[in-house]
C-alpha positions in Angstrom: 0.7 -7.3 -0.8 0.5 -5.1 2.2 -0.8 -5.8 5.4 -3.2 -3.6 7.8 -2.9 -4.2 11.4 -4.9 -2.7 13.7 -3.1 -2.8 17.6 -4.7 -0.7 21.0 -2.7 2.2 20.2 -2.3 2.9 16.5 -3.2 1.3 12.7 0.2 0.0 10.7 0.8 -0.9 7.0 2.8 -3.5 6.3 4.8 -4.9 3.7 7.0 -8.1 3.9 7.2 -7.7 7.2 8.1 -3.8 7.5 6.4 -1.1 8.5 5.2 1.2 5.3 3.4 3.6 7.8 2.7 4.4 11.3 -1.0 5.8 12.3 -1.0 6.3 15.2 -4.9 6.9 16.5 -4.3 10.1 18.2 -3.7 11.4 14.3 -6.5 9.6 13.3 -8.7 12.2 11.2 -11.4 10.2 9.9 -12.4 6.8 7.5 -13.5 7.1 4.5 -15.1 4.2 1.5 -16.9 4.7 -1.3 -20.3 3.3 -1.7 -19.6 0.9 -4.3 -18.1 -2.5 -3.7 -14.5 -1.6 -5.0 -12.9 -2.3 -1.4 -11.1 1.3 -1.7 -10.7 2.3 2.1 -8.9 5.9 3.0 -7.3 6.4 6.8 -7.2 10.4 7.0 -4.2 11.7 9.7 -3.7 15.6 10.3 -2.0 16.8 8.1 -0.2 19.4 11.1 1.1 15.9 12.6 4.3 16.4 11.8 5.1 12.2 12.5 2.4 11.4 9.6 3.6 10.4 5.7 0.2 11.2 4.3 -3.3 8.9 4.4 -3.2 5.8 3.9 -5.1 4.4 0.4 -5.7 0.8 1.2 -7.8 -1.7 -0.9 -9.4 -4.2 1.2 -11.7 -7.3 0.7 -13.0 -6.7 4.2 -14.1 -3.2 4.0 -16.9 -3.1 6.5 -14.8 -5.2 9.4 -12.0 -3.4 8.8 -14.0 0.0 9.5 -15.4 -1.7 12.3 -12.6 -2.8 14.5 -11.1 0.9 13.4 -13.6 2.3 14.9 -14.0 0.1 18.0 -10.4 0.3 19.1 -10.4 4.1 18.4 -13.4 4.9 20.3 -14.9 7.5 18.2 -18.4 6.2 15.9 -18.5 9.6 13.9 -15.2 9.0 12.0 -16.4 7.0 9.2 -17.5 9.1 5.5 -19.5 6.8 2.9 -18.4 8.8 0.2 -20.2 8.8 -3.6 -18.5 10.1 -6.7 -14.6 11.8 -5.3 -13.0 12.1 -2.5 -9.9 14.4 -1.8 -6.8 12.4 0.4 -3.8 14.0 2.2 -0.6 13.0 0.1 2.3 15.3 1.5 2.5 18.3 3.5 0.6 20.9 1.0 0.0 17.9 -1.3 -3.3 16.5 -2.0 -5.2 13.7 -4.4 -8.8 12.8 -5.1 -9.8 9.5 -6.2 -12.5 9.5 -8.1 -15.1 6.4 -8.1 -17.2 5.0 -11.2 -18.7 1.9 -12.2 -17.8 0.6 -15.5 -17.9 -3.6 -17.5 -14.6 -4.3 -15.5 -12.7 -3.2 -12.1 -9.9 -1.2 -12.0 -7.6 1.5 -10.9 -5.8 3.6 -13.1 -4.5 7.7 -13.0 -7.1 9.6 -15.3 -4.7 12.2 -17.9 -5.9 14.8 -14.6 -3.7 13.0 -12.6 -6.4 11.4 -10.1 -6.7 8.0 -9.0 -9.6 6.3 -10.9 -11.5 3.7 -9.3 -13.8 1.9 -11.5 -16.1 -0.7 -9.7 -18.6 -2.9 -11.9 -22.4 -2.0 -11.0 -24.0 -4.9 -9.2 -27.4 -6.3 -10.1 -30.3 -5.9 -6.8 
């Protein structure tokens, strides 16, 4: 289980009590979610920042307050991207992914054989 903790100055992931990764807000690029309820949330960096591992892929049952107190403590409303269908994520320098969302009987994440991330939310009833 990892851990996202938002401070003044910059986002962390943790796990067991280290720190996976460092975002610091100034490297903040932008927040992205799907529009499905699958709780898949993306933190873009630049990938020039030199000091940044990649974005962070994050699954969270919080979604919306976790965008919202991202947002608040980084001052900047236009950030967020509601995404439908793929989105394309910063791995590595000169490395990139794309997850791609569907809805299907049962959630779940899986690589496709293309080697992208698979998110497969089920479709609510209105």
């Amino acid at each position: 289980q990892r851990q996202l903790i938002l401070t003044q100055k910059a986002a962390y992931v943790v796990e067991l009590a280290k720190i996976k990764q460092k975002i610091e807000y100034s490297a903040l690029k932008g927040v992205s979610t799907s529009n499905l309820s699958d709780g898949i949330l993306v933190i873009h960096v630049s990938p020039e920042d030199s000091k940044q591992k990649g974005d962070a892929v994050l699954q969270c049952g919080h979604v919306f307050e976790a965008v919202t107190k991202l947002v608040m403590l980084v001052k900047k409303e236009n950030i967020v991207n509601v995404v439908q269908g793929s989105l394309q994520f910063f791995i590595s320098p000169g490395k990139e992914g794309t997850i791609v969302f569907d809805t299907g009987l049962e959630e779940q994440v899986y690589k496709n054989k293309n080697g992208q991330l698979t998110v497969v939310s089920v479709r609510r009833k209105s």
